[in-house]
PAZAPA-4460 file (N, C-alpha, C; in steps of 0.05 Angstrom, whole numbers, plus 32768, in hexadecimal, padded with zeros to 4 digits):
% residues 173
    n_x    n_y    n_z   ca_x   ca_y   ca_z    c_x    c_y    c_z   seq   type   mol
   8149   816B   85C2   8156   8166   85A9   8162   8180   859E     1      X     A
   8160   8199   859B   815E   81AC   8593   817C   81BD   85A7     2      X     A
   8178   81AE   85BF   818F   81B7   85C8   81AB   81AC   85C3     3      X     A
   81A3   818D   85B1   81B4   8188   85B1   81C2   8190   8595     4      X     A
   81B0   819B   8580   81C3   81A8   8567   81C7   81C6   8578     5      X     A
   81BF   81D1   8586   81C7   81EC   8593   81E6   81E8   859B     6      X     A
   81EC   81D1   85A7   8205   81C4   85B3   821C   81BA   85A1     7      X     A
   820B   81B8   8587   821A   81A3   856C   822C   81C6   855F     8      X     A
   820E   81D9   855D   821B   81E8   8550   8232   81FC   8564     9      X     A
   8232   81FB   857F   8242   8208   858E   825D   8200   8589    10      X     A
   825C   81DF   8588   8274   81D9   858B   8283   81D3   8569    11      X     A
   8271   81D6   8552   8279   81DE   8537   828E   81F4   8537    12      X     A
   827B   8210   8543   8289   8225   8537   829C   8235   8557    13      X     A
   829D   821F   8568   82AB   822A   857C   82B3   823B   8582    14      X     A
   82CB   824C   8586   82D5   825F   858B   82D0   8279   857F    15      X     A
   82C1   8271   8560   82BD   8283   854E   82A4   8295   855C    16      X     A
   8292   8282   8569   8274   828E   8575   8283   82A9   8584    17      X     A
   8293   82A6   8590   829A   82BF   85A3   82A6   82CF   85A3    18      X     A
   82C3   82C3   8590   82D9   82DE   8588   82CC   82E4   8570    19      X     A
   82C2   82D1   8560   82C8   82E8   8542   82AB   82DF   853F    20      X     A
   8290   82F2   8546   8276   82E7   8535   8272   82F6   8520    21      X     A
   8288   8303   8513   8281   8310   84F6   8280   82F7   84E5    22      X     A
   829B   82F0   84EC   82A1   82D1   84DE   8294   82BE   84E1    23      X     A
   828B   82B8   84ED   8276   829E   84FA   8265   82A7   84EA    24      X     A
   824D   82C4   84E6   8233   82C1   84DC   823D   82BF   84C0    25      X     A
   8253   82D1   84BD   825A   82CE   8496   825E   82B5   848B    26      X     A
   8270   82A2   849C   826A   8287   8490   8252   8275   8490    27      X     A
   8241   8284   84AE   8224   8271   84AC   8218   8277   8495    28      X     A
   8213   8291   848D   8205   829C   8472   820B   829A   845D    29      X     A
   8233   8295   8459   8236   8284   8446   8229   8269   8444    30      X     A
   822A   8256   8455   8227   8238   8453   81FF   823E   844E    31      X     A
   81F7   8244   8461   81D9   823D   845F   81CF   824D   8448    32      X     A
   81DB   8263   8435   81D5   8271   841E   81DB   825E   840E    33      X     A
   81F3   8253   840A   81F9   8247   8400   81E9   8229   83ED    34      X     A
   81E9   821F   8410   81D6   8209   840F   81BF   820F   8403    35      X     A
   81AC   8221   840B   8192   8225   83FD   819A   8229   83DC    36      X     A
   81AE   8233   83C8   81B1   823A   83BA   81B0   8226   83A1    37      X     A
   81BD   8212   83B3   81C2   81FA   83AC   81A7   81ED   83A8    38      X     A
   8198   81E9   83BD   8188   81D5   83BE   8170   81E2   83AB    39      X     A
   8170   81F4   83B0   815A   820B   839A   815F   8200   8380    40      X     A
   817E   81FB   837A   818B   81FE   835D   8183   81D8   8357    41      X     A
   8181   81C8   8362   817F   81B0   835D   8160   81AA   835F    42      X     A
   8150   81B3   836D   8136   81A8   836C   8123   81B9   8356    43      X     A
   8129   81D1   8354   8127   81DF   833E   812C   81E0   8320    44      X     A
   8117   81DF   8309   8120   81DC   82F1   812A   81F6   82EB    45      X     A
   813A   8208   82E2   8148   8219   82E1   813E   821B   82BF    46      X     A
   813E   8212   82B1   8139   8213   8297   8116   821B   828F    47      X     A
   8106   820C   82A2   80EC   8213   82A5   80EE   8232   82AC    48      X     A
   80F6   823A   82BC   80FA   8253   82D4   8104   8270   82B7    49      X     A
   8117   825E   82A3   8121   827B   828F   810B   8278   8286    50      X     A
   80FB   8260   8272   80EE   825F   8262   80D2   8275   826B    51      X     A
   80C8   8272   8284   80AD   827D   828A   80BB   829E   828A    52      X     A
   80D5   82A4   829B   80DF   82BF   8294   80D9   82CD   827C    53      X     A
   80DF   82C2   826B   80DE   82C9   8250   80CB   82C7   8245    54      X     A
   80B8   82B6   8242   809B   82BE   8238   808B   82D4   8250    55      X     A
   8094   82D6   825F   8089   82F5   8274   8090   8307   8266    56      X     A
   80AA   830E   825F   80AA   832A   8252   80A1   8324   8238    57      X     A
   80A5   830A   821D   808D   8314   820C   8077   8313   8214    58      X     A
   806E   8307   8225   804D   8311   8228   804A   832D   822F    59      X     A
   8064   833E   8241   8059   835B   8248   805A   836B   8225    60      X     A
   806F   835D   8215   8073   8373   81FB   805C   836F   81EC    61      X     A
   804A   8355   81E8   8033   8352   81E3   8022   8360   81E4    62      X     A
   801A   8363   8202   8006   836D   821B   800B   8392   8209    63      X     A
   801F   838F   820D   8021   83AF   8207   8017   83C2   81F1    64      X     A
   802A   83AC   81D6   801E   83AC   81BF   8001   83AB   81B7    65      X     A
   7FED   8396   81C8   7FD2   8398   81C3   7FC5   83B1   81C5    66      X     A
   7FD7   83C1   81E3   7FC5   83CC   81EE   7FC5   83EA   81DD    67      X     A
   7FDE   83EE   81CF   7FE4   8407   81C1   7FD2   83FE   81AA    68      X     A
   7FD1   83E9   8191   7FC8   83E6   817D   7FA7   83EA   8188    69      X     A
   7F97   83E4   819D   7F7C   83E5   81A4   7F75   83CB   819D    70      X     A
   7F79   83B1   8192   7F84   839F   8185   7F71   838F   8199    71      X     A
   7F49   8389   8199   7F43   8375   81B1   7F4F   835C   81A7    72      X     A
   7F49   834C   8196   7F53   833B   8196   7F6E   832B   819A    73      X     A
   7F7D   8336   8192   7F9E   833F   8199   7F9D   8337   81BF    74      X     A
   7F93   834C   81C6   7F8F   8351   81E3   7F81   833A   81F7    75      X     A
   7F6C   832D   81EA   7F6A   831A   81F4   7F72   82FB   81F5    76      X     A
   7F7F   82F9   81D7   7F96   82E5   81D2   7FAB   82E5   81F0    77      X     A
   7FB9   82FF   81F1   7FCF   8303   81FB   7FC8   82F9   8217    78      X     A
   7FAB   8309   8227   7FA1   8305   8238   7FA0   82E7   823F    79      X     A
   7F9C   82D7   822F   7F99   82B7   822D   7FB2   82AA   8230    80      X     A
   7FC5   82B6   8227   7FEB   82AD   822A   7FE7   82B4   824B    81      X     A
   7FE7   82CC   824F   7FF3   82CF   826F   7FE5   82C1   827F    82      X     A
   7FC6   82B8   827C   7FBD   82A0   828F   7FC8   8289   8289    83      X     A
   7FD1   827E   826E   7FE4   825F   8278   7FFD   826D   827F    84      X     A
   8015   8285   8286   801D   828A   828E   8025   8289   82AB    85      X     A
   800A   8294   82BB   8007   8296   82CE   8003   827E   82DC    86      X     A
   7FF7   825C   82CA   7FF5   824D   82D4   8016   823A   82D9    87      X     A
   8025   8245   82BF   8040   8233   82C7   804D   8245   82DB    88      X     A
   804C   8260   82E5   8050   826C   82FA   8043   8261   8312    89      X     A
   8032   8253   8317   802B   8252   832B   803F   822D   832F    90      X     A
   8039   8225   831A   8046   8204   8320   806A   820B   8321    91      X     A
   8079   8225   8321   808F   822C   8322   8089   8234   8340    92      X     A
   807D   823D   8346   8076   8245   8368   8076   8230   8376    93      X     A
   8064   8217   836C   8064   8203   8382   807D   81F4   837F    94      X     A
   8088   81F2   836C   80A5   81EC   8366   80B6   81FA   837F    95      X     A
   80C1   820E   8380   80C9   821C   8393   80C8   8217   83B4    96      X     A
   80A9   820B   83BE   80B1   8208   83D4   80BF   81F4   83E5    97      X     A
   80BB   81DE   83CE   80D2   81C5   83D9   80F6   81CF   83E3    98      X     A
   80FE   81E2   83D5   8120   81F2   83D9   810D   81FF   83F9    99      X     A
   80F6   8212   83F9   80EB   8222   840C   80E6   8203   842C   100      X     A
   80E2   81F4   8423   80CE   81E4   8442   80EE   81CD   8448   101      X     A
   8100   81CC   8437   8119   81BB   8435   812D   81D1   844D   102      X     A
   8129   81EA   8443   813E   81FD   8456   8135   820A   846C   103      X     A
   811C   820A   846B   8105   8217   847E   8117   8212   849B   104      X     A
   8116   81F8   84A7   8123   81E7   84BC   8137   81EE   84C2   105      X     A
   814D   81F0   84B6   8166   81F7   84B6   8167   8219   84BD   106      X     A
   815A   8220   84B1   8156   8244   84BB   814E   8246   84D0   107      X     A
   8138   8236   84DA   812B   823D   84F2   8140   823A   850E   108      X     A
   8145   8221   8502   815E   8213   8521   8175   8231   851A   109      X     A
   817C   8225   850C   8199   823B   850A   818F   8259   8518   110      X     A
   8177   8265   850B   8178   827D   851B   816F   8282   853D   111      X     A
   8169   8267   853F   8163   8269   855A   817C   826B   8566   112      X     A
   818E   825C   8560   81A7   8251   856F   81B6   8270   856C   113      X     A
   81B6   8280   8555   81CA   8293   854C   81B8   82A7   856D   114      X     A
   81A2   82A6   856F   818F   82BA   8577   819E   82C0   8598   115      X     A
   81A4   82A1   859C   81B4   829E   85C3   81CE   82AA   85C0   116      X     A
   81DA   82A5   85A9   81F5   82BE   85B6   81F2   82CF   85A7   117      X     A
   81DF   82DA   8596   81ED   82FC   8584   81CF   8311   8588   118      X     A
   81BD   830C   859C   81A9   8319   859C   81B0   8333   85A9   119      X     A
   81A5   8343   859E   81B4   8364   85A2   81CF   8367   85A1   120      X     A
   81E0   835C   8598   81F6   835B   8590   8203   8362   8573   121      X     A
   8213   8380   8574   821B   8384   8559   8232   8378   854F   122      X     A
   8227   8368   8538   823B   835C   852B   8247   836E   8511   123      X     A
   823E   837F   850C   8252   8393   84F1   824D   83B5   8502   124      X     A
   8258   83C8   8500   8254   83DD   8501   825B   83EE   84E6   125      X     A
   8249   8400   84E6   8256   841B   84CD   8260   8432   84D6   126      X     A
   826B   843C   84C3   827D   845A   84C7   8263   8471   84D2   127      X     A
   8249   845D   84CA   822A   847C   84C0   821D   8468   84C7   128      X     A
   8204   8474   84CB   81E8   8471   84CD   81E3   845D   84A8   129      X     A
   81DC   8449   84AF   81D8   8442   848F   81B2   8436   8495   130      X     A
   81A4   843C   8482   818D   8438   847D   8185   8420   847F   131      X     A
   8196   8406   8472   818F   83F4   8475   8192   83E1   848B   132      X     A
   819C   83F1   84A2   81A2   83E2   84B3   818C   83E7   84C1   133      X     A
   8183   83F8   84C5   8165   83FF   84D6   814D   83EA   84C8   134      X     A
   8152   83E7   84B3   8143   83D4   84A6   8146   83BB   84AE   135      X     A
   8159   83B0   84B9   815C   8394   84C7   8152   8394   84DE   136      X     A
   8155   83B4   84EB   814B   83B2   8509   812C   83AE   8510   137      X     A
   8126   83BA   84F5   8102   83B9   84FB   80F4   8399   84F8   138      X     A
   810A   8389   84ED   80FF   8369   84E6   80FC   8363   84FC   139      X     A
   810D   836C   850D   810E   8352   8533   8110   836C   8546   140      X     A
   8105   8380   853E   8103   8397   8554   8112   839D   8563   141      X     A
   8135   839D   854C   8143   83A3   8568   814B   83B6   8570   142      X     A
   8167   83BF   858B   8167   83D8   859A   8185   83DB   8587   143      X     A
   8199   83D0   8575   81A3   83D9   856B   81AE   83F9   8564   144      X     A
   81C0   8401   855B   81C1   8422   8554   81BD   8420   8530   145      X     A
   81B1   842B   8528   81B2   8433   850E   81CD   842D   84FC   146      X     A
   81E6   842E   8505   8200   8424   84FC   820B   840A   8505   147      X     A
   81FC   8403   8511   81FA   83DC   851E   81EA   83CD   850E   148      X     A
   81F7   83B6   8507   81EA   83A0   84FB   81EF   8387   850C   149      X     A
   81D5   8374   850C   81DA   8364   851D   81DD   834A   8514   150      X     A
   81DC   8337   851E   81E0   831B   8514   81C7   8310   84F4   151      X     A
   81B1   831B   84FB   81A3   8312   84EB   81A8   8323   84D1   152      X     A
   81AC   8341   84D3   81B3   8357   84B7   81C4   8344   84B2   153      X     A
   81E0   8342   84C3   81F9   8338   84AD   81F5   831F   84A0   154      X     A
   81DE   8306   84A9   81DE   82F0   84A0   81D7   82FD   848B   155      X     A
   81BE   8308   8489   81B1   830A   846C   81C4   8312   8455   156      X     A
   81CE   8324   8461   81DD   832F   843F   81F4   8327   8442   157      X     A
   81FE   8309   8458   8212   82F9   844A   820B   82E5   8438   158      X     A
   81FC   82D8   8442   81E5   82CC   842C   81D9   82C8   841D   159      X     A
   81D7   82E5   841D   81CA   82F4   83FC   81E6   82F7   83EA   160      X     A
   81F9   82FF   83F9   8218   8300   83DE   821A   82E6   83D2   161      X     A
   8217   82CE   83E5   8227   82BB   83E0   820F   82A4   83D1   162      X     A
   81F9   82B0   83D0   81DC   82AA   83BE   81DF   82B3   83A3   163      X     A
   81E9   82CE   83A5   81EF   82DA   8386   8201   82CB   837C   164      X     A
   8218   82D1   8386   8233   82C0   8373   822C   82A6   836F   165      X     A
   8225   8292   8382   8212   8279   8373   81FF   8275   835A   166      X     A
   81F3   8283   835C   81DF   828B   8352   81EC   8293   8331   167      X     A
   81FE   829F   8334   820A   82A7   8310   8214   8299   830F   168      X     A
   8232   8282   8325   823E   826D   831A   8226   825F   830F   169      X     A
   8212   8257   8321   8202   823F   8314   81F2   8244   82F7   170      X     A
   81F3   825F   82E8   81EA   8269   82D8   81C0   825F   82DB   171      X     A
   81BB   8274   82F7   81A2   8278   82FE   818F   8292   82F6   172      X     A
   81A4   829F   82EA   818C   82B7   82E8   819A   82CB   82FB   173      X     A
***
């Protein structure tokens, strides 16, 4: 089964797999950033998500306030906010993994399939040595050069651009 979306996605992005995989991973990272962005943004109450934001930081100006005034009572009021706090944080957590166990699948196949043609393979180079590229290498241990990025660096921070700009159109935070 598995070979046969390996075969679905070969013959999707055809020609692109081989001449151009800058292009191929930038649009995969667009579409599957994308997608998660989306599905995050729909199964997600977004309104719950500001609301608990916002009573976090008054509870830290609170928290703070008690702690300068010496204020126990004060202090343990406040203390009593951040535990039901912490409890709609946690029901915002389990909220969350339905967007997390919905895309899980889709990441897994996809990077397997990306893994048969771009493994040790640089897909961006830099002018320099850039820091964060060694940082991608240490996720999948690769033999890369320090100014090489490989298929998996470039997915992420195509993914991550095209997460952000979603993310403010959809007015997320």
């Amino acid at each position: 089964m598995i070979e046969g979306i390996y075969e679905f996605l070969d013959d999707l992005f055809g020609g692109y797999i081989v001449q151009h995989p800058l292009l191929a991973i930038t649009f995969a990272g667009f579409v599957i950033g994308g997608l998660y962005t989306l599905i995050y943004y729909f199964f997600m109450d977004v309104e719950k998500m500001r609301k608990i934001q916002e009573l976090s930081k008054q509870l830290q100006k609170e928290m703070m306030e008690a702690q300068k005034s010496g204020d126990e009572k004060k202090l343990k009021k406040v203390q009593q906010k951040q535990l039901e706090l912490m409890r709609m944080q946690s029901d915002l957590m389990r909220q969350q993994m339905i967007p997390m166990l919905l895309t899980l699948p889709i990441f897994w196949v996809f990077f397997a399939w990306l893994r048969r043609w771009y493994v040790e393979v640089a897909i961006a180079k830099a002018p320099f040595n850039f820091f964060l590229f060694d940082w991608f290498h240490g996720w999948y241990h690769s033999a890369l050069g320090p100014d090489e990025l490989g298929y998996f660096g470039w997915y992420v921070l195509s993914s991550y651009v095209i997460g952000m700009v979603l993310r403010k159109f959809l007015d997320m935070g």
